[in-house]
N, C-alpha and C positions, 0 to 999 in steps of 0.2 A: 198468397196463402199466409197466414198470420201465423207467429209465432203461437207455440203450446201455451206460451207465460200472459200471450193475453193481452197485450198493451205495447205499444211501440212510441217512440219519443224521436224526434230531430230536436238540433240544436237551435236556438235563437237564430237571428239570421239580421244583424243588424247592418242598414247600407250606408256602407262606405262613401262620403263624398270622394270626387276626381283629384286622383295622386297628384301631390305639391310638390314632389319632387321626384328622385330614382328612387331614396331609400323607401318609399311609401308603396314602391310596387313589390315589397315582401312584407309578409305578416312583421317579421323578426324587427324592419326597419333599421336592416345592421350595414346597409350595402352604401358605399359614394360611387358613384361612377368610375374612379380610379382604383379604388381598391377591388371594385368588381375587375375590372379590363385585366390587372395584374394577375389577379390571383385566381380568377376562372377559365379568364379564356388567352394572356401571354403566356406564363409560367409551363402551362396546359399545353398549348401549340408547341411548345419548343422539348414537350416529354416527349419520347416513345412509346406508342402502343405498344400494350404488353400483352401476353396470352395467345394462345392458337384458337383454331376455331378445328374442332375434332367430332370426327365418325362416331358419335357416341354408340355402346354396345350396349342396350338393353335386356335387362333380365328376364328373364321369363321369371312369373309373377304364379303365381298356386293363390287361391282368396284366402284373403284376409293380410295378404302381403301387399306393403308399397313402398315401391320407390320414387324420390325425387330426386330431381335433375335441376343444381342451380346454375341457369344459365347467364347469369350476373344481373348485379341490383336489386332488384326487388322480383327480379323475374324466375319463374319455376314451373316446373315442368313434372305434376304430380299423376304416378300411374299406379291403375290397380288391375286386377289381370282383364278386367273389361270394363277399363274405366282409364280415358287419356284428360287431366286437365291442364290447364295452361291457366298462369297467375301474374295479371301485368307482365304482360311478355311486353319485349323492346329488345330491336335487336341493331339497333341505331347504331351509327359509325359518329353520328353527329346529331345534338341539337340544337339546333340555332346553331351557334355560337359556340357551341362548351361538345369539346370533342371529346370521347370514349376511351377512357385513358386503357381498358383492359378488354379486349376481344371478346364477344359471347361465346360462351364454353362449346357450342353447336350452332351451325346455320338454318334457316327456317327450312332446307328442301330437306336436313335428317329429321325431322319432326312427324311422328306417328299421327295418325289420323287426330283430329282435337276433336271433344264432346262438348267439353264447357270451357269457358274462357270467363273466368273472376277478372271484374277490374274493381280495385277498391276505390280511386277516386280521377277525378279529370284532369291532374296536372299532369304536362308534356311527358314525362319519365316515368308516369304509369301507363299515360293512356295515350301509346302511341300509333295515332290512325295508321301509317305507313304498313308499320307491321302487322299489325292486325288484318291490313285489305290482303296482304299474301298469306296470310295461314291456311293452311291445307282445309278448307272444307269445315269449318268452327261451326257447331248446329244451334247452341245456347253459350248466350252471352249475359252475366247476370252483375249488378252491380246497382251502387246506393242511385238514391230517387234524384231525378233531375239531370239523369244522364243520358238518359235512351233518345233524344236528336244527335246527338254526336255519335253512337253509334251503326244510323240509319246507313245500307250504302256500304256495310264493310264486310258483307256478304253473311252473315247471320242471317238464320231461317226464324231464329224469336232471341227478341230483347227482352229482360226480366227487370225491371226497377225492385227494391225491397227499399224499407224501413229498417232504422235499428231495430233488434232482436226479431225481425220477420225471416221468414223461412218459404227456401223453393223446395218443394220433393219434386224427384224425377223417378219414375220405379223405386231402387231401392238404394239411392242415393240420396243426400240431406244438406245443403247450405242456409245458415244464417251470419245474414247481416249483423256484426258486433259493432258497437260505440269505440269509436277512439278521439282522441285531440291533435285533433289539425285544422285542413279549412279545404273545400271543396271548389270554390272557383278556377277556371279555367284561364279563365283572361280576367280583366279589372272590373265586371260587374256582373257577372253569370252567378251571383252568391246565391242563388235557389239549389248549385248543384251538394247533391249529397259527397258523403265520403266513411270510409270505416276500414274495419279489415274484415275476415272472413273464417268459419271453422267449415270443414268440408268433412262430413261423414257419409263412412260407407265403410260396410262390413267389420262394423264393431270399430274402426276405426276411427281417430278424430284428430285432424288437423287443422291447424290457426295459423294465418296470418295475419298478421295485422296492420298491415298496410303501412303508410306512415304515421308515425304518432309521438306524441308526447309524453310523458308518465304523468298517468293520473289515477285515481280510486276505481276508476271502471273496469280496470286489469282484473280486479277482485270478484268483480260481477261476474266477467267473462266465465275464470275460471270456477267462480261456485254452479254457476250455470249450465255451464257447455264442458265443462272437462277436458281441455284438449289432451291430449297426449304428444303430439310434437308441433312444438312450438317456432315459427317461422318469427323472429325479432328482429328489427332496425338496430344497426349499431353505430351509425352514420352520421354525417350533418347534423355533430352537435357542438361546435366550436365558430365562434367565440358565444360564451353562454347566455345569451339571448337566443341562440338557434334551439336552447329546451324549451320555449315556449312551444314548438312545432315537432322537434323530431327528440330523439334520445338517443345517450349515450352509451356505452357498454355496461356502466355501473348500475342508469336505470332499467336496462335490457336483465339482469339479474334480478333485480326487484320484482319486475314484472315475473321473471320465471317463477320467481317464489309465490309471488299472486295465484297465479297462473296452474300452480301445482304440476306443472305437465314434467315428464320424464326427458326429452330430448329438446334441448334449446338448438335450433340451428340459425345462426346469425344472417344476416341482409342487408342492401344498402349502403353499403361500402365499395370502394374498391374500386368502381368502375366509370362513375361519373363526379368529377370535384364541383362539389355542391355547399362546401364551408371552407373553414380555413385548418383543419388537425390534419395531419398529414395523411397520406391517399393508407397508409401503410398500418399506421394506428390503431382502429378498433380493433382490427383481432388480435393485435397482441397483447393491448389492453384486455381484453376478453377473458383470454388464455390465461393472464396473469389473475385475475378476478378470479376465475373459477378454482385455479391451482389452489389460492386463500381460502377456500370455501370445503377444496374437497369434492369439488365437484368437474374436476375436468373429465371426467368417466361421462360425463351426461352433456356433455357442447359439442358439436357433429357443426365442425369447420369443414364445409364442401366444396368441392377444385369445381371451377364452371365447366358444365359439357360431361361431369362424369357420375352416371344414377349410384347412388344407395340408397340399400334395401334396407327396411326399417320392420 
């Protein structure tokens, strides 16, 4: 179904010849071999996982009320009183290689029935099949174009591909696909797949994620367009600064809110998986410190993994 505004865009998609090296297997091209081994996956091995994994207690919900549930990373767990979605859920102990420095806030078997499952793009730490093949029963699966073979097979009743600015209705619920800056490949030549974030309405409600991203001028589109009112931001893997070519930091995470106009910034992407080099511990206290300057820490909703609030 087409967006109301009528016209939808992808990004260029220009192919890459076969990587000449390690650093070539990341956009950023910040990586050597040894500084990758040290600093993602020794240093990592030799931390302690942190965090429990807890019974969460869900609220009972009256409409036009929701709570999310951030179960670490980019992953979330958004309810409305008849309405469960799930947002790049991963509930990994381990990728490859690069171990889970901080427990999922909840395990998949406390997870309430799932409706819809948003995935914003195909790299491992969004789009992880594992998790996804155990989800209680997932009916729609909806995410950018070029993805729907990787999710055949993961027990999904229907796949939704969308275009930026395209839009799914389902009764009387509303997703569109928003523009962000990053890259959607999977592996080293899959670059047809799409990538973005997401605003998810229902019952006058409107939440944005935005998957992972860079700071760019489309923040501004989102927000004159779609309105969000709580705002799901990256504050993560943005060190050393060639990693803002792809992700953002907490300063641009502020930028964006102001784009964005939304009332509740809740931060992401942190915390759980070492994906740069700023300490695991960093963004939110950078965060915290930004908003304090601004005046605005009344309006950042830092969320414990595993525990809902109501918004």
């Amino acid at each position: 179904m087409k967006s109301e505004h009528g016209h939808l865009h992808r990004p260029g998609r220009p192919r890459p010849g076969l990587p000449r090296s390690f650093k070539e297997l990341t956009p950023t091209k910040a990586f050597n071999p040894r500084t990758f081994f040290y600093e993602m996956v020794w240093k990592v091995l030799l931390t302690r996982r942190r965090g429990l994994n807890k019974k969460p207690v869900f609220p009972r919900l009256s409409p036009g009320q929701v709570a999310l549930t951030w179960i670490g990373h980019a992953s979330f767990l958004i309810q409305f009183h008849d309405l469960n979605v799930l947002v790049d859920p991963n509930f990994a102990n381990w990728l490859f290689l690069l171990k889970r420095l901080k427990r999922a806030g909840l395990k998949i078997k406390h997870l309430p029935p799932v409706d819809l499952v948003l995935l914003t793009h195909s790299h491992f730490d969004h789009f992880h099949k594992p998790t996804l093949r155990r989800l209680p029963h997932p009916k729609i699966a909806v995410m950018p174009w070029g993805m729907s073979d990787l999710a055949y097979g993961l027990g999904f009743e229907r796949v939704i591909e969308l275009e930026w600015w395209e839009s799914f209705f389902r009764s009387n619920w509303k997703v569109t696909l928003t523009p962000s800056k990053h890259w959607g490949a999977r592996m080293l030549r899959d670059d047809h797949r799409g990538y973005g974030g997401f605003i998810l309405e229902h019952e006058g409600r409107r939440i944005y994620h935005a998957g992972d991203s860079a700071y760019f001028d489309g923040f501004k589109e989102i927000g004159a367009r779609l309105k969000p009112e709580i705002a799901l931001l990256p504050i993560g893997a943005y060190f050393p600064d060639s990693f803002r070519r792809v992700h953002m930091g907490p300063d641009e995470a502020m930028k964006v809110f102001h784009d964005l106009r939304a009332q509740w910034l809740v931060p992401m992407h942190y915390g759980t998986f070492k994906l740069s080099f700023e300490h695991i511990d960093e963004p939110p206290r950078w965060l915290r410190e930004i908003a304090k300057q601004n005046g605005l820490s009344d309006r950042i909703k830092i969320l414990e993994e595993g525990v809902p609030q109501v918004f």
